[in-house]
Backbone bond lengths (Angstrom), bond angles and torsions (degrees), N, CA, C in turn:
res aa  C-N    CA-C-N  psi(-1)  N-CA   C-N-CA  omega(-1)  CA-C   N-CA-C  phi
1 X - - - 1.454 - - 1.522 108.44 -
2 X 1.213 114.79 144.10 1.564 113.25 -154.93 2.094 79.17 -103.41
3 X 1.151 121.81 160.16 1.712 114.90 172.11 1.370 100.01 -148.98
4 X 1.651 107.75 136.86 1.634 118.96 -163.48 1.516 105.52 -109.23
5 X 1.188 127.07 129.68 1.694 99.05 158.60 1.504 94.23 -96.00
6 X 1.529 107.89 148.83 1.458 128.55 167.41 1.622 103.64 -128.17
7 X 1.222 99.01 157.82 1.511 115.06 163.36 1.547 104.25 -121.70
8 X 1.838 100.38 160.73 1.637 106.19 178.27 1.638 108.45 -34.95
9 X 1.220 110.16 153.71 1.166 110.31 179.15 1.341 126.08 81.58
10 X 1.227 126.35 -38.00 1.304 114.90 -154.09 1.414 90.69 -99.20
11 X 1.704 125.01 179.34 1.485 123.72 -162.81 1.556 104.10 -151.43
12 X 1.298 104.40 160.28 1.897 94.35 -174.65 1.587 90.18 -126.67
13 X 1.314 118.58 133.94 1.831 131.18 173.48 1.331 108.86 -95.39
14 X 1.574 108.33 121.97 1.138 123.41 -172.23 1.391 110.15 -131.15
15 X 1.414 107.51 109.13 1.682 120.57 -148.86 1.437 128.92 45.58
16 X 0.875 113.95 -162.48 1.920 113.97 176.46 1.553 93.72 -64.44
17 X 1.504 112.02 136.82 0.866 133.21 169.67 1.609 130.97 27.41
18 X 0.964 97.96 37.25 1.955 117.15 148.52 1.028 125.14 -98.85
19 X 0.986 119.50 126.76 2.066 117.47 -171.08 1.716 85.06 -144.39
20 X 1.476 87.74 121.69 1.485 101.09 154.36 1.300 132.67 -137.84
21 X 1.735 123.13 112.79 1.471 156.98 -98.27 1.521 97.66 -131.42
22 X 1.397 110.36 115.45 1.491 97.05 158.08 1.703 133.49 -89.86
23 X 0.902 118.29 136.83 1.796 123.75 -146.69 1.164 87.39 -98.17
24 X 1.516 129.21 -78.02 1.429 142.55 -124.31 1.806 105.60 -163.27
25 X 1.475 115.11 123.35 1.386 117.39 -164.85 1.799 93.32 -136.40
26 X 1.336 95.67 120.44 1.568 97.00 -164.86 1.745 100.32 -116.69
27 X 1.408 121.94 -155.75 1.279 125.64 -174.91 1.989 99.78 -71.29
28 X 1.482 117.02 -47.41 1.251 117.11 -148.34 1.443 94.98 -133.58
29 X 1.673 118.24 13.14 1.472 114.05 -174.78 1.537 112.67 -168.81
30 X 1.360 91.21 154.61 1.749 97.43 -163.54 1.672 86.17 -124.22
31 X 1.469 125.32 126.88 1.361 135.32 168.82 1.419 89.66 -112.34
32 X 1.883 97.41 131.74 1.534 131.47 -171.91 1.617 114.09 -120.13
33 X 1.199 120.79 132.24 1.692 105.15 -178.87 1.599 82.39 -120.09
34 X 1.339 107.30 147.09 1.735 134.29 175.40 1.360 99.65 -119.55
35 X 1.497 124.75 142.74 1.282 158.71 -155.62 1.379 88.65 -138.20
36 X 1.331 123.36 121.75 1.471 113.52 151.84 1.679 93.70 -166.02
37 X 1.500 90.01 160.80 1.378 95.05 -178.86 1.823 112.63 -78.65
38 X 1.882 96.30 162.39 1.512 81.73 -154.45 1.414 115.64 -97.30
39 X 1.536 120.82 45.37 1.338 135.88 179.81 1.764 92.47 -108.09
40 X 1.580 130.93 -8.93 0.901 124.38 -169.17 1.610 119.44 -113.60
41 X 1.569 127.90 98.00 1.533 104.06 -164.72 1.277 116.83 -78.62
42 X 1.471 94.76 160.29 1.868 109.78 178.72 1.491 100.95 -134.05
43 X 1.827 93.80 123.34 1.510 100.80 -175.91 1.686 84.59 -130.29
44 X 2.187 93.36 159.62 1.152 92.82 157.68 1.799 116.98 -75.73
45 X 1.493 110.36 178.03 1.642 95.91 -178.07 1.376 119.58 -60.71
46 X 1.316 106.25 -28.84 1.641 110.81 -166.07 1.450 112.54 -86.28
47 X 1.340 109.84 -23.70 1.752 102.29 148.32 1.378 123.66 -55.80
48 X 1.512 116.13 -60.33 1.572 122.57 -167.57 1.517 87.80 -58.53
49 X 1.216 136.71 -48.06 1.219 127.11 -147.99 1.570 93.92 -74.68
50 X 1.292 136.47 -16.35 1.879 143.23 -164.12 1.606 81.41 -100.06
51 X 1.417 133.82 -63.37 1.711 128.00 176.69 1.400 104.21 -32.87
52 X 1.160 108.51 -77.00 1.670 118.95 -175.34 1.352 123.11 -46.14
53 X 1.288 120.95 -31.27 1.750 125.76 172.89 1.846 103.67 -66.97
54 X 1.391 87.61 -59.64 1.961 104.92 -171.77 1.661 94.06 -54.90
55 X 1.255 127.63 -51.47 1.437 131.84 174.45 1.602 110.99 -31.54
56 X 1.175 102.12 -57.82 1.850 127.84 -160.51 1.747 84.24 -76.46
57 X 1.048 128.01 -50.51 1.478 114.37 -162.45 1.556 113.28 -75.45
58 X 1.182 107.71 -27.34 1.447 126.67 -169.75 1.845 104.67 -58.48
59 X 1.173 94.05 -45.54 1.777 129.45 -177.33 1.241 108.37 -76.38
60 X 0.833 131.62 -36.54 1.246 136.33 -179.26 1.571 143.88 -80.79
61 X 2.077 90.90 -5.78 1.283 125.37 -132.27 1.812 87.94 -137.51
62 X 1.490 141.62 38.68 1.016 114.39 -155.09 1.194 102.73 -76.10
63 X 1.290 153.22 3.76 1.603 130.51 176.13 1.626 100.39 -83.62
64 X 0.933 115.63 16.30 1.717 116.31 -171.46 1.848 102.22 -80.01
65 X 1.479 113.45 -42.30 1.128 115.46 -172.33 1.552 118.59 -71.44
66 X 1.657 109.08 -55.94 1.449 104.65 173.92 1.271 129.95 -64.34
67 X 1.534 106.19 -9.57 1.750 115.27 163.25 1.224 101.54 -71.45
68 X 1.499 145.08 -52.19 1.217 137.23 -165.99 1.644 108.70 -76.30
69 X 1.472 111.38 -15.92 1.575 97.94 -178.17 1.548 101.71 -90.86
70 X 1.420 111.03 -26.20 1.351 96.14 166.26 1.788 131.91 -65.38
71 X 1.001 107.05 -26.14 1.865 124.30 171.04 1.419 98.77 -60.19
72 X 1.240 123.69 -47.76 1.625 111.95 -169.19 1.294 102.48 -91.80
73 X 1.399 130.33 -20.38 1.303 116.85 167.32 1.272 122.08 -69.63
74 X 1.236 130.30 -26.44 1.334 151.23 168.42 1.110 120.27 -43.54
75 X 1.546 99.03 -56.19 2.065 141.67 174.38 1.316 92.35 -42.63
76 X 1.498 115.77 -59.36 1.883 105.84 -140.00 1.924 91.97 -97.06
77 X 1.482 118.02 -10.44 1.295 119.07 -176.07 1.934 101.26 -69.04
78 X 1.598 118.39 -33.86 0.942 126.28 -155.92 1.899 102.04 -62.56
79 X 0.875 139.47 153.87 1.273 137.59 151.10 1.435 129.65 -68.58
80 X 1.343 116.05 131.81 1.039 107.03 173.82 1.533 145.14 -59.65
């Protein structure tokens, strides 16, 4: 693990055009703003880590898909 000290303000670049900025440094917390372009996502961990489970199950799950193509085929058979 690479470890930075920053102060408010200052920002660390992480590849082309990611900058991540320290805002606000409190008793028990450091608020960070990320710049990145928007082909690139930025999650907190405990999201990616909720993406990545739902990801893994999804995959893991192949009758999941042809059940869902059957629901929308179903969907568009219905009349309006």
């Amino acid at each position: 693990m690479l470890v930075f000290t920053r102060r408010r303000n200052e920002a660390i670049i992480v590849a082309d055009g990611i900058e991540i900025r320290v805002l606000r440094v409190s008793k028990d917390a450091v608020r960070l703003g990320v710049s990145a372009p928007a082909d690139v996502p930025v999650h907190r961990q405990e999201i990616y880590d909720q993406i990545r489970e739902e990801n893994r199950r999804a995959a893991s799950s192949p009758a999941t898909l042809p059940a869902v193509l059957g629901q929308v085929a179903r969907r568009s058979e219905e009349p309006a």
